[in-house]
C-alpha positions as CSV (number, residue, x, y, z in Angstrom):
1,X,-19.9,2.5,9.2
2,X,-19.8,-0.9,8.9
3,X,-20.7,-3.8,12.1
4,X,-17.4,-4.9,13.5
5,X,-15.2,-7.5,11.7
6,X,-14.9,-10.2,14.6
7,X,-13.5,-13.3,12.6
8,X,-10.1,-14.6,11.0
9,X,-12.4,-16.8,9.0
10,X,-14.2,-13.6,7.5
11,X,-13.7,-13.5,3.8
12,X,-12.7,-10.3,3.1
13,X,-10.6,-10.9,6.2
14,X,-8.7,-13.4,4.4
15,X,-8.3,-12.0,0.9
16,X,-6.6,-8.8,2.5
17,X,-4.2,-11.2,4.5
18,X,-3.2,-12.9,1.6
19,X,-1.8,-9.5,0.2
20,X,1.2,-10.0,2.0
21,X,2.0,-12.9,-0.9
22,X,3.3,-11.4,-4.2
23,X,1.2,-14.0,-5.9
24,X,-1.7,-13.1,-4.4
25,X,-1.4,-9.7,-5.2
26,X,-1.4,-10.8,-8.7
27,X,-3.9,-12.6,-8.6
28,X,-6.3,-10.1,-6.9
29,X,-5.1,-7.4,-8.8
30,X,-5.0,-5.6,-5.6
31,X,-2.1,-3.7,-3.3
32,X,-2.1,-3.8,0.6
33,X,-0.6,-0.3,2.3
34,X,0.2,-0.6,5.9
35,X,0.2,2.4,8.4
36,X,-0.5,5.6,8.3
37,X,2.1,7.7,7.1
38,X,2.3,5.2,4.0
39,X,-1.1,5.9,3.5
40,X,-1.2,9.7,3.8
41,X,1.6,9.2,0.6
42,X,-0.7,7.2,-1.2
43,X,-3.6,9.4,-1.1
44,X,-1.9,11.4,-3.5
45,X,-1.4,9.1,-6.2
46,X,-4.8,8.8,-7.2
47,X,-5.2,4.7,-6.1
48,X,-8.3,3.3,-6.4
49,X,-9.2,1.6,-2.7
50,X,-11.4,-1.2,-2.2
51,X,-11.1,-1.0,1.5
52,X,-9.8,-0.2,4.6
53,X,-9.6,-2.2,7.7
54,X,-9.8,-0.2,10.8
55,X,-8.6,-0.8,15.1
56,X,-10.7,2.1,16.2
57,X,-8.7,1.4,20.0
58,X,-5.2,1.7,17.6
59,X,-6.3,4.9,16.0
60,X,-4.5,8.2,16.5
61,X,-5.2,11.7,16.4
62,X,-5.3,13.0,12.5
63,X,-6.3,9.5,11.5
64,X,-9.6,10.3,10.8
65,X,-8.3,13.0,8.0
66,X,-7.0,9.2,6.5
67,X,-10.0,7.9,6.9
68,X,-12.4,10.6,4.9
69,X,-9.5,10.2,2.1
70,X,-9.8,6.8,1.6
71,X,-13.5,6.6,2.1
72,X,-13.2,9.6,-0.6
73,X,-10.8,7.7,-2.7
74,X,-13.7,4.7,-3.0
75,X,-12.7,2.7,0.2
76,X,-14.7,0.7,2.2
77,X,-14.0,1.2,6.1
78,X,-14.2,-1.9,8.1
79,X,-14.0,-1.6,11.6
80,X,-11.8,-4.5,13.1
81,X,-11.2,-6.2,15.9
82,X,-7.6,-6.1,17.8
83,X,-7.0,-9.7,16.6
84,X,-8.1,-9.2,13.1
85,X,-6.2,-6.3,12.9
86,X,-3.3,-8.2,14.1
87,X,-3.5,-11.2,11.0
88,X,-3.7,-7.9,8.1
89,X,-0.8,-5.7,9.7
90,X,2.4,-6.3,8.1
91,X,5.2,-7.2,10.2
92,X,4.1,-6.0,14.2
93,X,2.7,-2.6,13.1
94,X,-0.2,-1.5,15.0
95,X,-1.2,1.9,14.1
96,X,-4.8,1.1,13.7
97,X,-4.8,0.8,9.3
98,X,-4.2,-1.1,6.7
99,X,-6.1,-0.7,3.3
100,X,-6.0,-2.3,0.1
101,X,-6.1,-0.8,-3.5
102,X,-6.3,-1.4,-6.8
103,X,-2.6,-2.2,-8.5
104,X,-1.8,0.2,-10.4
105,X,-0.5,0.2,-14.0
106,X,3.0,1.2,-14.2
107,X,4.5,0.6,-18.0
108,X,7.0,2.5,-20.0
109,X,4.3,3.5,-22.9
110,X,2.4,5.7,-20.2
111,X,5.8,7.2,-18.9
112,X,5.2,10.9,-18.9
113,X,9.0,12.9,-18.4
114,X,9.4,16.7,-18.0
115,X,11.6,17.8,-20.8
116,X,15.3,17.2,-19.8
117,X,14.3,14.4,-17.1
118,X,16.5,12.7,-15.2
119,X,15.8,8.5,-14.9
120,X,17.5,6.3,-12.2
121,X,17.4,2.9,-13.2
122,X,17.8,0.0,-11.1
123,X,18.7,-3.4,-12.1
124,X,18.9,-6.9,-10.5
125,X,17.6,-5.5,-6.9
126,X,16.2,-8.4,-4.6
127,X,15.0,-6.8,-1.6
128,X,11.8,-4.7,-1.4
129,X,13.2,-3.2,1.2
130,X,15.9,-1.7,-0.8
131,X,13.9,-0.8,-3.8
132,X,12.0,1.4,-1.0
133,X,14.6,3.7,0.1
134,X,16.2,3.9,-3.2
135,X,12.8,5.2,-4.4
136,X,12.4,7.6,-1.4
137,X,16.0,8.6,-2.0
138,X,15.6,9.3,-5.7
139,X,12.1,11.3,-4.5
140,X,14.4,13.5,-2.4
141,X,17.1,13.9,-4.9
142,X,14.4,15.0,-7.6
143,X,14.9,12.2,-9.9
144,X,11.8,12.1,-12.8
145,X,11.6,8.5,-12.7
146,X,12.7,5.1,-11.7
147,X,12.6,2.1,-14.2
148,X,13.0,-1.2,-12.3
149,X,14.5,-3.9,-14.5
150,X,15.4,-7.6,-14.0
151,X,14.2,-6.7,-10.6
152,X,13.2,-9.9,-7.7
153,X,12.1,-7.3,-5.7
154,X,8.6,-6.2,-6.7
155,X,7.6,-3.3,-6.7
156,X,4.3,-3.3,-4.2
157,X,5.6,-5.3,-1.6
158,X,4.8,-4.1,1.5
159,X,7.6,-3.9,2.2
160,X,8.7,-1.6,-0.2
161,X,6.2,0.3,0.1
């Protein structure tokens, strides 16, 4: 493992905080996840993790399973300090994780439907927040797909997420 992450003036440091910032992520190309049960989730859609910044005195038991999947899943792990930690987490989460992947490409031309699918789509929505459990619900309810259209609310905020 890495030497411990001590400074906010750390580059990678500051890249990964700036992931909070739609334009940022644009820019970077790159996602921020926050906490570990939204982490477990995205292990299974195949992201493609640049790295992970880790509170070993935040951790929890079963978080090292999270760990080997995201070092598996091409993440870096980067032990942080309790303050460093503090400037990545979103909002006042502190359970110990935050990683950052690769955005993923999400366009109607690679759209793969089961034969009779059914398709929620959502139009006009402004709050990540919103898009979130409407995309949790529609998970639930078996829906095939969501299409987001004339959306404010993008789609990897992290607060979505």
């Amino acid at each position: 493992m890495q030497p411990t992450i001590t400074s906010l003036q750390n580059q990678r440091v500051k890249d990964a905080a700036k992931l909070r910032d739609a334009r940022a992520r644009r820019k970077q190309g790159r996602i921020v996840v926050d906490g570990a049960r939204e982490i477990s989730r995205a292990l299974t859609a195949d992201l493609m993790w640049s790295e992970a910044f880790v509170c070993e005195e935040l951790l929890r038991d079963g978080d090292d399973a999270l760990l080997a999947g995201l070092a598996q899943g091409g993440a870096e792990i980067l032990p942080v300090t309790r303050g460093v930690f503090a400037k990545l987490a979103f909002g006042d989460r502190a359970e110990g994780i935050v990683a950052a992947a690769h955005a993923p490409s999400r366009t109607l031309v690679a759209l793969k439907l089961p034969p009779a699918p059914l398709v929620a789509v959502l139009e006009g929505i402004e709050k990540p927040g919103n898009v979130g459990a409407i995309l949790r619900t529609a998970d639930a309810a078996g829906v095939s797909a969501v299409i987001l259209s004339d959306a404010a609310a993008e789609l990897f905020n992290p607060n979505t997420i």
